[in-house]
LUMKOLLO-491698 format. One record per residue (C-alpha): residue in three letters; x, y, z. Coordinates in pm, 1 decimal, padded with zeros to 6 digits, m for minus. Example, Ala and Ser with C-alpha at 12.3 -4.5 7.8 and 13.67 -1.06 7.14 Angstrom:
LUMKOLLO-491698
    r        c1        c2        c3
  ALA   01230.0  m00450.0   00780.0
  SER   01367.0  m00106.0   00714.0
//
This chain:
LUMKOLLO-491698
    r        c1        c2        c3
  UNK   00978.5  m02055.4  m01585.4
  UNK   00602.3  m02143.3  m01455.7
  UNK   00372.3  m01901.8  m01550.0
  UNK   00079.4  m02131.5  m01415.5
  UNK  m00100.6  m02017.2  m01071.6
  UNK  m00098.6  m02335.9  m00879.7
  UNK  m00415.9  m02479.5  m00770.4
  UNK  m00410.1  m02307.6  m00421.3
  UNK  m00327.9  m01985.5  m00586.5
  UNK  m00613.4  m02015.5  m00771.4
  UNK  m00829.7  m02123.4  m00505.6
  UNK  m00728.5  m01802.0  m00323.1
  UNK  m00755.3  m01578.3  m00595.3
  UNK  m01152.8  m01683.1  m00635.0
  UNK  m01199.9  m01672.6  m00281.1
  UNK  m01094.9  m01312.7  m00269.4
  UNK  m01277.6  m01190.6  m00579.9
  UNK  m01597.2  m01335.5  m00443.6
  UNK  m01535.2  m01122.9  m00159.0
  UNK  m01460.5  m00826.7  m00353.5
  UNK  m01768.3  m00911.8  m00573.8
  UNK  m02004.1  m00972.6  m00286.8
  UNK  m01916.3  m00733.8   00014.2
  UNK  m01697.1  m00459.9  m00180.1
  UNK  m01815.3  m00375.9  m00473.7
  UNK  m02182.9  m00345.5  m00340.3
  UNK  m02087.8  m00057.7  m00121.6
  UNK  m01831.5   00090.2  m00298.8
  UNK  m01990.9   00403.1  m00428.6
  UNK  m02105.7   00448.0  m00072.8
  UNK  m01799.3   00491.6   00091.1
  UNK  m01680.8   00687.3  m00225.0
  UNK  m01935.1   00916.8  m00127.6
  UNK  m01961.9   00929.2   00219.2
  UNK  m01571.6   00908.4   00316.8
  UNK  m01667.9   00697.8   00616.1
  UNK  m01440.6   00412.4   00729.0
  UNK  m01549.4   00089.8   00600.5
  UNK  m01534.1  m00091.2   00935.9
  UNK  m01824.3  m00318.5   00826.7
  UNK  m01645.9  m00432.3   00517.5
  UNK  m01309.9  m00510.7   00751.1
  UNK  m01478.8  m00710.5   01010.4
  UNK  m01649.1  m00910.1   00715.7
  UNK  m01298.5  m00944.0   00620.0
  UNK  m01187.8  m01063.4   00961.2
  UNK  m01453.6  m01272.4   01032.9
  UNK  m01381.1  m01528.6   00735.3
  UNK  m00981.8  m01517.1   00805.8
  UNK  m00899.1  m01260.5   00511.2
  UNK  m00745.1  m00982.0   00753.3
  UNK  m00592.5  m01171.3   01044.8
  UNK  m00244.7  m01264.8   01151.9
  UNK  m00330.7  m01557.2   01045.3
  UNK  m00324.2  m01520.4   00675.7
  UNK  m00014.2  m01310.5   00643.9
  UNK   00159.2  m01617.5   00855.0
  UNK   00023.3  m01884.3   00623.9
  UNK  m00063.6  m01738.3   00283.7
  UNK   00185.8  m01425.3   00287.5
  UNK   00496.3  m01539.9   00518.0
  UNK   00483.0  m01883.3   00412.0
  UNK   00437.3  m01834.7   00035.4
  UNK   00734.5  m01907.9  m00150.6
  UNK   00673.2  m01765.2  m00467.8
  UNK   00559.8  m01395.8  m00304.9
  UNK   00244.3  m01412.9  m00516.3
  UNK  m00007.7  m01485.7  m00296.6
  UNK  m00044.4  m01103.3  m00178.2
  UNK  m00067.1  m00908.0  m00527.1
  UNK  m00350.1  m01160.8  m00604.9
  UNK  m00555.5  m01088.3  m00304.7
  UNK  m00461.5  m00732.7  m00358.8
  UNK  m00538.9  m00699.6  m00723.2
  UNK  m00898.3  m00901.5  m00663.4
  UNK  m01019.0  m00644.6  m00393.3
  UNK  m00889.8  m00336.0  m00553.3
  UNK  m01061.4  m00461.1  m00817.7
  UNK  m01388.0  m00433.9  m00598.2
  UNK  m01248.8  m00088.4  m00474.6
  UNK  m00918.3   00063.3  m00386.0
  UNK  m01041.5   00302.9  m00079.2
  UNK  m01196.3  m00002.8   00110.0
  UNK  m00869.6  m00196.0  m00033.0
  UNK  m00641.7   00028.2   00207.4
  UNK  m00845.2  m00029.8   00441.3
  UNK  m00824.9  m00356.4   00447.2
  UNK  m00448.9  m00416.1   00373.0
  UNK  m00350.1  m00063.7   00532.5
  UNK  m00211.4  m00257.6   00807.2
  UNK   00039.3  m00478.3   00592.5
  UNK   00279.5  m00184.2   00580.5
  UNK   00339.4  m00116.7   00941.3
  UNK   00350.0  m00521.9   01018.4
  UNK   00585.3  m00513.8   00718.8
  UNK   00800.9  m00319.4   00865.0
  UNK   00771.3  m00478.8   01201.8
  UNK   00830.5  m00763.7   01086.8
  UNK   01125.3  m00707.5   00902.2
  UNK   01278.8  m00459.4   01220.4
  UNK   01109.3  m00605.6   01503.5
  UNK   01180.1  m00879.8   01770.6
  UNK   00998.5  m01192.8   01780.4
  UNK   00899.0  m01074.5   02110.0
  UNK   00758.7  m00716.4   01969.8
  UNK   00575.8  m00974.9   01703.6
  UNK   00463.4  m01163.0   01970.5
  UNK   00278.3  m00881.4   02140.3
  UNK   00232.7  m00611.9   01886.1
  UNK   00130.3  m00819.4   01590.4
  UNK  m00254.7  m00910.3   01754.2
  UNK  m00317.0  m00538.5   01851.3
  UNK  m00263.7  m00442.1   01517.9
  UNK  m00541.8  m00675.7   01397.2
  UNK  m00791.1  m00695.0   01689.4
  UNK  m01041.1  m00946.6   01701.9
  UNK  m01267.6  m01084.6   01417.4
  UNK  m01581.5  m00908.4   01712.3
  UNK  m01372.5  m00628.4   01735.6
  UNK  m01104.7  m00550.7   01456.7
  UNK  m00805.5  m00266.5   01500.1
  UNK  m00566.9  m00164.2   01222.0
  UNK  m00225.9  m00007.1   01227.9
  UNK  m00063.3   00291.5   01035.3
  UNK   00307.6   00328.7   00947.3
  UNK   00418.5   00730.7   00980.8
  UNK   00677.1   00829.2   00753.9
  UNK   00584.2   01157.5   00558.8
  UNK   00631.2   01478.5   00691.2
  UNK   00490.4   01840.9   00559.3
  UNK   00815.8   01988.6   00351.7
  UNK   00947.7   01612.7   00262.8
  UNK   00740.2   01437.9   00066.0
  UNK   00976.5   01145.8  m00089.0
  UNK   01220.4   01252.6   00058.8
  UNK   01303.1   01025.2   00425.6
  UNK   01611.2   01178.5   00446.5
  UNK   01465.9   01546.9   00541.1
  UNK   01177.0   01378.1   00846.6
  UNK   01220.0   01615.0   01157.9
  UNK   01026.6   01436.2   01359.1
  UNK   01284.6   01323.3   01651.4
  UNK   01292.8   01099.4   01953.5
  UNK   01481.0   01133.9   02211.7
  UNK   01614.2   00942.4   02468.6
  UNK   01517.7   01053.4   02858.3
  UNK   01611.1   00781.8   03108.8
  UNK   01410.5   00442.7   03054.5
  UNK   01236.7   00631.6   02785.4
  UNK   01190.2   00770.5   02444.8
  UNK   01052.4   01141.9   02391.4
  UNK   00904.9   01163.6   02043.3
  UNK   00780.2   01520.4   01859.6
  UNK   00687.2   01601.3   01550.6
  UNK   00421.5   01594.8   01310.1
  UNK   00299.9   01305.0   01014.6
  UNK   00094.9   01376.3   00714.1
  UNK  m00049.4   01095.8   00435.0
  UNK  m00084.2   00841.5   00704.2
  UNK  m00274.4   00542.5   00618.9
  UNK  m00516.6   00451.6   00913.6
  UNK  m00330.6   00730.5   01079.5
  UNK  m00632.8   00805.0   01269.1
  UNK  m00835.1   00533.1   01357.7
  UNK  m00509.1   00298.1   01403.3
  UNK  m00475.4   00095.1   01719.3
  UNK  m00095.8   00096.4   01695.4
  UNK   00127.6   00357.3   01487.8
  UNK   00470.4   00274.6   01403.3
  UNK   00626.2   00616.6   01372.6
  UNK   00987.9   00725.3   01168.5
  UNK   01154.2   00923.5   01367.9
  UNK   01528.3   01067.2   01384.1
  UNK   01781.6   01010.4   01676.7
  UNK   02118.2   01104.7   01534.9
  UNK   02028.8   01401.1   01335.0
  UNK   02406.8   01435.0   01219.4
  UNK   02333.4   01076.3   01040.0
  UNK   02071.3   01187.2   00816.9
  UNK   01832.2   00884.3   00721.5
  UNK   02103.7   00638.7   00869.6
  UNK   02078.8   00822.1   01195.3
  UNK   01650.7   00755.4   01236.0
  UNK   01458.7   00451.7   01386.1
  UNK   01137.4   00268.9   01370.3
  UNK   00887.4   00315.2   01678.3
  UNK   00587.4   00130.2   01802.2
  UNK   00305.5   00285.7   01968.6
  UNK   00021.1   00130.3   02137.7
  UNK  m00323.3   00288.5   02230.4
  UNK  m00420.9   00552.8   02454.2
  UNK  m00055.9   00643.1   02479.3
  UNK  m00030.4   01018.4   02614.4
  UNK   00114.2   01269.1   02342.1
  UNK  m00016.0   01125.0   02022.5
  UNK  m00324.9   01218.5   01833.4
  UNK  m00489.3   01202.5   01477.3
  UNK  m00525.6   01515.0   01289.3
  UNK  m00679.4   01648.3   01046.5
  UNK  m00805.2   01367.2   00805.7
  UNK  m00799.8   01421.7   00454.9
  UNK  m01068.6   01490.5   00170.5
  UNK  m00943.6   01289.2  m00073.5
  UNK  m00976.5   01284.5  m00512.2
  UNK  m00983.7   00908.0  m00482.0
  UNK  m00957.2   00594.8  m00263.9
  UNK  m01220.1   00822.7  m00016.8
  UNK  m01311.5   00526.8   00152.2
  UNK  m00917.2   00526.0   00295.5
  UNK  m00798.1   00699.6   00596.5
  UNK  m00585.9   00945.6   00543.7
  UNK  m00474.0   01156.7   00824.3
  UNK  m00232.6   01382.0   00991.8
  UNK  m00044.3   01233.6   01315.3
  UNK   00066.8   01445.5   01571.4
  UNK   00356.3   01395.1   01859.3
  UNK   00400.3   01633.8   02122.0
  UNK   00623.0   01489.1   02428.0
  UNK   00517.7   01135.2   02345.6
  UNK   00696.9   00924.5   02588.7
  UNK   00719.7   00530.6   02478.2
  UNK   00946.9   00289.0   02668.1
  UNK   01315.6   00194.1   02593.3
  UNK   01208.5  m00132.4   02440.8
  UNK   00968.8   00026.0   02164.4
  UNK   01222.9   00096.8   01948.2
  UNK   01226.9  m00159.7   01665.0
  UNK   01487.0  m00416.8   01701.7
  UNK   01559.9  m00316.4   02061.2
  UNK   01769.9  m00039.5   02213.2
  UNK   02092.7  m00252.0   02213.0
  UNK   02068.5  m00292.3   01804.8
  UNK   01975.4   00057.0   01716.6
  UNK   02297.2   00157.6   01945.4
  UNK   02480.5  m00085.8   01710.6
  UNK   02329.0   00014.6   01396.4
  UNK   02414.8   00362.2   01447.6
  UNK   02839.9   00269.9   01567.1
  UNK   02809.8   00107.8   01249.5
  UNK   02688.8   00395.8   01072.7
  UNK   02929.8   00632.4   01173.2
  UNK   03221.9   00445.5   01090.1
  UNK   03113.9   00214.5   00768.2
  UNK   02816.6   00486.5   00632.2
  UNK   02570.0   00210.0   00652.1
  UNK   02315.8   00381.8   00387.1
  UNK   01970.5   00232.1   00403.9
  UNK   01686.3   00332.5   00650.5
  UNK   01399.1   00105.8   00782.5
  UNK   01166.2   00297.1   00618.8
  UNK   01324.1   00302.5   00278.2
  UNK   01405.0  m00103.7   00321.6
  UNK   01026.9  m00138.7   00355.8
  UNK   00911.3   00074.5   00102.8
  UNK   01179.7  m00122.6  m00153.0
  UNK   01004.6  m00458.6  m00040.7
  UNK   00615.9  m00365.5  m00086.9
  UNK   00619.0  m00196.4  m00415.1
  UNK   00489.7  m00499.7  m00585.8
  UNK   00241.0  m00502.4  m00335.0
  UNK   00105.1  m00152.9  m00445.0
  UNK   00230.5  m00243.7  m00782.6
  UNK  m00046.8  m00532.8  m00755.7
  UNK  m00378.3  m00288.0  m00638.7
  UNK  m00282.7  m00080.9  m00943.4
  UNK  m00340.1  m00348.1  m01168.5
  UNK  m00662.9  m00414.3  m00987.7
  UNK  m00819.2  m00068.8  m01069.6
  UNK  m00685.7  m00110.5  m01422.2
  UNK  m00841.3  m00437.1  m01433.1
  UNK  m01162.4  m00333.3  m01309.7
  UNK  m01204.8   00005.7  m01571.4
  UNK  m01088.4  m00236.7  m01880.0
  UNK  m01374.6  m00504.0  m01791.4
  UNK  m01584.9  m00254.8  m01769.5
  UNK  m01534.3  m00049.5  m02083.1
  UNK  m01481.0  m00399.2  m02263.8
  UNK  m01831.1  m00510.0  m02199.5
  UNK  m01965.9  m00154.4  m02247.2
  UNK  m01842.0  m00133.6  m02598.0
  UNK  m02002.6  m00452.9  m02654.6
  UNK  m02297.3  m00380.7  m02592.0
  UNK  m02302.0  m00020.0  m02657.2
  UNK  m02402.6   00039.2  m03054.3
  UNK  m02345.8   00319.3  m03305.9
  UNK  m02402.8   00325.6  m03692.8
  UNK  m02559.7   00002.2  m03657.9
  UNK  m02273.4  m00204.9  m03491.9
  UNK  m02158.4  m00256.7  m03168.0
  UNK  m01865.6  m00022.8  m03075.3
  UNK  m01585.7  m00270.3  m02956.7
  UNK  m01610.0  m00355.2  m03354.2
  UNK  m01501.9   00016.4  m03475.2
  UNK  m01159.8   00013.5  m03525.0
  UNK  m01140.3   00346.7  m03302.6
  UNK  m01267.3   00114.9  m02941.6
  UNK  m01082.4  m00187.1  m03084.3
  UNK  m00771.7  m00054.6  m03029.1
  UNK  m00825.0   00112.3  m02731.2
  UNK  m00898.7  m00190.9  m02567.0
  UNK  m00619.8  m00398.5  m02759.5
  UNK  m00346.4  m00144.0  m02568.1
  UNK  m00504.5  m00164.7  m02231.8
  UNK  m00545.7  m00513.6  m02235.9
  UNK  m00174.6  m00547.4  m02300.6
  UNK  m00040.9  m00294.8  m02086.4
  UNK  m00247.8  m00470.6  m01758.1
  UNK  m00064.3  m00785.5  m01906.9
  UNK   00248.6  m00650.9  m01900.2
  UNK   00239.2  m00468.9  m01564.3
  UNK   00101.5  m00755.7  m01373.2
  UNK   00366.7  m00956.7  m01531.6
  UNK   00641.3  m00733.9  m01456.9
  UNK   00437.7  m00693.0  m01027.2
  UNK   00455.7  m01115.1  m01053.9
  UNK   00857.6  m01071.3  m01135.8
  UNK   00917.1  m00856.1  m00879.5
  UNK   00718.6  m01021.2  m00607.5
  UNK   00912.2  m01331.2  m00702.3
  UNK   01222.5  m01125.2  m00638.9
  UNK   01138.4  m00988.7  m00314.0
  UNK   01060.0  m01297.7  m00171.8
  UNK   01337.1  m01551.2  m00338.0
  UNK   01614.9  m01343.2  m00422.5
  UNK   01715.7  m00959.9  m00455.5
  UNK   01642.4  m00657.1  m00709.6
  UNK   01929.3  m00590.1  m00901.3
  UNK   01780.0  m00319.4  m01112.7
  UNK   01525.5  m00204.1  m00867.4
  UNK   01258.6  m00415.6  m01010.3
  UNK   01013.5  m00309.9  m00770.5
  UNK   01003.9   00033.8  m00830.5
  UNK   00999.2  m00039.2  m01242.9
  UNK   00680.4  m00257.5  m01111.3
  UNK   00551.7  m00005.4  m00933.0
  UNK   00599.9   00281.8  m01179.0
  UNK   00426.8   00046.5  m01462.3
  UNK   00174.2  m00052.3  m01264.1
  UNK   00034.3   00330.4  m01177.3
  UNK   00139.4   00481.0  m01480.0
  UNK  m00106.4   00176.9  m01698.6
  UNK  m00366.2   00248.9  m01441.9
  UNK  m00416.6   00578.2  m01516.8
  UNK  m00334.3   00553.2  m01835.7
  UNK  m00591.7   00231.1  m01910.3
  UNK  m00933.4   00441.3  m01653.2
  UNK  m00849.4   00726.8  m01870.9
  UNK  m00940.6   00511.1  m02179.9
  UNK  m01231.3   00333.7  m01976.0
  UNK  m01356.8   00715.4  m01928.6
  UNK  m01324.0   00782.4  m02297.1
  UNK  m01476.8   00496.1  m02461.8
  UNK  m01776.6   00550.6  m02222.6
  UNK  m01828.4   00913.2  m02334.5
  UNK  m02050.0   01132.6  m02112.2
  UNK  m02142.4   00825.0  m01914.6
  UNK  m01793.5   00787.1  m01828.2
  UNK  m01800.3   01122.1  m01678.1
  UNK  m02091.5   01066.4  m01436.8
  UNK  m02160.5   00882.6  m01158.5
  UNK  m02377.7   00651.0  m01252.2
  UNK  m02106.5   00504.4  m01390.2
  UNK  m01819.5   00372.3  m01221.9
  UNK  m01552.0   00439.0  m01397.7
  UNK  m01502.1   00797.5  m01362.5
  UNK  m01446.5   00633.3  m00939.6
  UNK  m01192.7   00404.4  m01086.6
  UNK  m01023.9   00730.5  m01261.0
  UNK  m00976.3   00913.9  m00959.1
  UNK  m00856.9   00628.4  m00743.0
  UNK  m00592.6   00515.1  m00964.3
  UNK  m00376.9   00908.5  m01002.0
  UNK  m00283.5   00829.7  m00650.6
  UNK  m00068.7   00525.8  m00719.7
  UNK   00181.0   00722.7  m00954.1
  UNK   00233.0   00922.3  m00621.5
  UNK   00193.3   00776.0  m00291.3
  UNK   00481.7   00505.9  m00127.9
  UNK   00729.7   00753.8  m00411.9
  UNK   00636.1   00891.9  m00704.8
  UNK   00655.5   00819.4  m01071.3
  UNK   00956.9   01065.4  m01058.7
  UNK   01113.1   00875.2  m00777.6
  UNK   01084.6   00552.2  m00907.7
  UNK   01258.9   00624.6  m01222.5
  UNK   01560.6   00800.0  m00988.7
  UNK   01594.7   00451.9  m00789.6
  UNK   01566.0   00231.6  m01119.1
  UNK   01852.5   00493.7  m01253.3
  UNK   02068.0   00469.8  m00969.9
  UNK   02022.4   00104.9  m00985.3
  UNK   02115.5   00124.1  m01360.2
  UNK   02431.2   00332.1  m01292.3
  UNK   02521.5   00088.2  m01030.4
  UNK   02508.7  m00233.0  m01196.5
//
């Protein structure tokens, strides 16, 4: 075992936090406040190669040791989780594209998601429905098949970019008497008749994200929109109904990116600790700075660790996902550490601030808010530990 970063890694991981330090972190509380889209921030981001095709081909695709993604994503949650998603929002439908799709749907879907560094576009993956949370088994949004076409309707809620995305890849279910192994994957491109945002939402944290509902009503795609192709879905589903092929598209991406959400978790954890460290050095009662009262000392001593230990355990299970397979769901124990020490280690940051942790002068009562979300969103705390059981009961 290497525990070192290599050189580039490093390299990479500087280049990002000087972003984060310089163009996020400046404007953060602004977008916290305002809810607007951070469109400024992502064409900053596009214009020096950080959110292009480009750099998930080279730094993410390429990247043998699956690292190179939780560092950028730690170093600009650090700067601000809302603007973060806004960002890397995009990964998750080209995630699943990519692991679904066609070279020729990457070939022509893959630079509408992105846009142009003049002019950039993101993309929003549609899973969640109102009444099924977590669970992808119950989505009743459906598509059907009319001729050379696909019919979808139905409605998505908790979409990421949902409304100012370019291109939506949309769940959906096709052989209802399949349950999850009877749904598919669709792409959507712009101005296509039938699909709309709804309402966004107003948010406890990460208000700089987009958040919206997506509706279908009689949203008619082409045959070849369906990820994979209409030929493979037909032969996914034959396959279903006679082996009882169990795993969705949706849930196979979900399994792959936890690190990746694992990784912004640390980031906001990271960002409250550094914080409240220097804080407590500076900050003096009875004569003394507080970091040397027993009291802060500790305080810090336990969130220091537990960042350690999560980002460890979101470097393990990057590794994993990239170079060989989970065998007791270690993304979703990732995943689960990772939110849980996050809110956990802002509570603390809150704490050892005092009343100035509770205002907003002060940003750690921001980084508080923003982190609840990630013991919740892409399955809950409560859903993780069901997967790492099953895995457990399993093996």
């Amino acid at each position: 075992m290497d525990f070192q970063l290599s050189e580039d890694q490093q390299t990479l991981r500087k280049w990002v936090h000087d972003f984060a330090e310089t163009e996020i972190r400046p404007v953060a509380s602004h977008y916290d406040e305002t809810e607007e889209f951070p469109w400024p921030v992502i064409k900053k981001a596009s214009e020096i190669g950080l959110y292009t095709p480009e750099f998930y081909m080279d730094a993410v695709a390429n990247d043998q040791t699956g690292l190179n993604l939780p560092l950028a994503l730690e170093e600009t949650c650090w700067g601000c989780a809302g603007i973060s998603l806004g960002i890397w929002g995009t990964g998750l439908p080209l995630s699943t594209l990519a692991y679904s799709g066609t070279p020729d749907q990457l070939m022509h879907w893959v630079p509408l998601m992105f846009g142009t560094p003049d002019d950039p576009k993101v993309a929003a993956l549609c899973v969640t429905e109102p009444g099924a949370g977590s669970d992808v088994s119950a989505l009743r949004t459906t598509a059907r098949r009319d001729g050379d076409e696909w019919v979808l309707n139905g409605q998505k809620i908790f979409a990421t970019n949902g409304g100012p995305a370019n291109v939506r890849i949309v769940v959906a279910t096709v052989d209802p008497n399949l349950g999850h192994r009877g749904q598919a994957a669709f792409i959507i491109g712009p101005d296509t008749p039938g699909i709309r945002a709804g309402k966004k939402e107003q948010k406890l944290g990460i208000r700089a994200s987009d958040t919206s509902e997506v509706i279908l009503e009689d949203c008619r795609i082409p045959l070849e929109n369906v990820l994979g192709g209409p030929e493979k879905l037909e032969a996914k589903f034959e396959k279903a109904r006679s082996e009882g092929a169990r795993s969705s598209a949706a849930l196979k991406t979900f399994e792959m990116t936890r690190p990746s959400v694992a990784a912004q978790a640390v980031g906001i954890a990271r960002a409250a600790f550094e914080f409240s460290r220097d804080y407590a050095k500076e900050r003096q009662t009875f004569g003394r700075p507080i970091i040397e009262h027993e009291g802060i000392a500790f305080k810090l001593a336990d969130m220091a660790m537990e960042i350690d230990a999560a980002r460890l355990l979101t470097w393990r299970a990057a590794w994993l996902a990239r170079n060989g397979t989970f065998e007791h769901a270690e993304g979703s124990m990732s995943k689960l550490k990772a939110g849980e020490v996050a809110v956990a280690v802002t509570e603390q940051a809150v704490q050892i601030l005092g009343g100035y942790g509770y205002i907003k002068d002060f940003p750690v009562e921001k980084w508080y808010r923003d982190a609840k979300i990630y013991t919740i969103f892409e399955g809950t705390s409560e859903i993780q530990r069901l997967v790492i059981g099953r895995a457990l009961a399993r093996s």
